[in-house]
Structure formats: C-alpha cells, structure tokens
LOVEXLUM-517124 format. One line per 3 residues: their letters; for each residue x, y, z of C-alpha. Coordinates in Angstrom, 2 decimals, always signed. Layout:
# residues N
a = X Y Z | ...
END
This chain:
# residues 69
xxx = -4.55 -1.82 +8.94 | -2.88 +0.20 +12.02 | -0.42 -2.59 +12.14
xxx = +0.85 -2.47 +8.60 | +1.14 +1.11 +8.98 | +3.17 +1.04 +12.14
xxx = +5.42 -1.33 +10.54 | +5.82 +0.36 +7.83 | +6.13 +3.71 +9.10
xxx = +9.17 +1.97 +11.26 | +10.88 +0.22 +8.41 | +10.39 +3.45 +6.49
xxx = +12.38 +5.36 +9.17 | +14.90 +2.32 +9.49 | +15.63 +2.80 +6.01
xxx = +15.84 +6.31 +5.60 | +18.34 +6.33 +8.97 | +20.68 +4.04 +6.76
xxx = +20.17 +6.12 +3.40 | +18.37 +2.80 +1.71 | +15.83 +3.22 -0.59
xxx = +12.00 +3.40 +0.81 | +9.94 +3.20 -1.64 | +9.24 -0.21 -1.92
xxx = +7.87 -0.01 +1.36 | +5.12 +2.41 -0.67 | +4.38 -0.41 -2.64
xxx = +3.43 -2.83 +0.36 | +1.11 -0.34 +2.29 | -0.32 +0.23 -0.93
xxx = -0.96 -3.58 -2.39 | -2.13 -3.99 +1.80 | -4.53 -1.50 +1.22
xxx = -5.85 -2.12 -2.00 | -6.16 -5.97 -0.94 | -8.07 -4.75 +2.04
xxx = -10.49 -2.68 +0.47 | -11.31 -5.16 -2.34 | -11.68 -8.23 +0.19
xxx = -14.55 -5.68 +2.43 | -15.46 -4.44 -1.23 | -16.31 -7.63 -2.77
xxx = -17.80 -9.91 +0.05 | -20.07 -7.08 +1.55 | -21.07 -5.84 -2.14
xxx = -19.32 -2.22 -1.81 | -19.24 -0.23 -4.08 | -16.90 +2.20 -1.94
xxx = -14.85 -0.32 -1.08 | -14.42 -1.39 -4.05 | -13.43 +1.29 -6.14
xxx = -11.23 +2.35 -3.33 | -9.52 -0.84 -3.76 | -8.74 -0.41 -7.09
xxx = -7.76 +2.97 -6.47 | -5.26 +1.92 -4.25 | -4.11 -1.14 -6.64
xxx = -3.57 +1.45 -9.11 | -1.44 +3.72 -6.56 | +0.65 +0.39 -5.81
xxx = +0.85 +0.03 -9.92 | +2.32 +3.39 -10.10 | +5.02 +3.43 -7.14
xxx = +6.25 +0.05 -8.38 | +7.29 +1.63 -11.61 | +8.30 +4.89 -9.75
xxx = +10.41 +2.75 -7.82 | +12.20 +0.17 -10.52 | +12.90 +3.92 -12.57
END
C-alpha cells in the first residue's frame, strides 16, 4: 500500500512537471486499493473491507470515465 502510493505520488509529480495528463494514475491507486480491500475483505470475511473495496472500485469506475471525457 505505501509503495503504490509513493510511486504514484512520484509519477504523479513526473507528469505534472511535463504538463501530461495524471489522472490515469487516479485510476491505478484506486483499482490497487479497491483490489486490496476486497482480497483482506473476502478471505478474512470483512464486512469493512469489503464494502470499502467496492467503494474504492467504484471511485476507480468514476475517474476512468472522468479521465477518457
């Protein structure tokens, strides 16, 4: 988890520096996240972690579209 936020806290700020688009990198911390929390969610029987999964799935959902407008 601290990993694929580093990394994508530094490939944010790479892109921004060269006035690319970011927000595909939105949509990987998100899909990371939301495959995270269902994995925990789902083999220890959380409900939290489950829900907070598909939260997060949803969040991915919705900055993919934000980011193919």
């Amino acid at each position: 988890m601290t990993v694929c936020l580093i990394s994508c806290l530094i490939i944010m700020g790479i892109k921004m520096y060269l006035d690319q688009p970011y927000k595909d990198i939105l949509v990987i911390f998100a899909a990371t996240n939301s495959g995270r929390n269902l994995y925990i969610g789902l083999r220890t029987k959380s409900v939290v972690y489950t829900v907070l999964g598909v939260m997060w799935g949803i969040m991915s959902v919705v900055f993919l579209v934000d980011f193919l407008m």
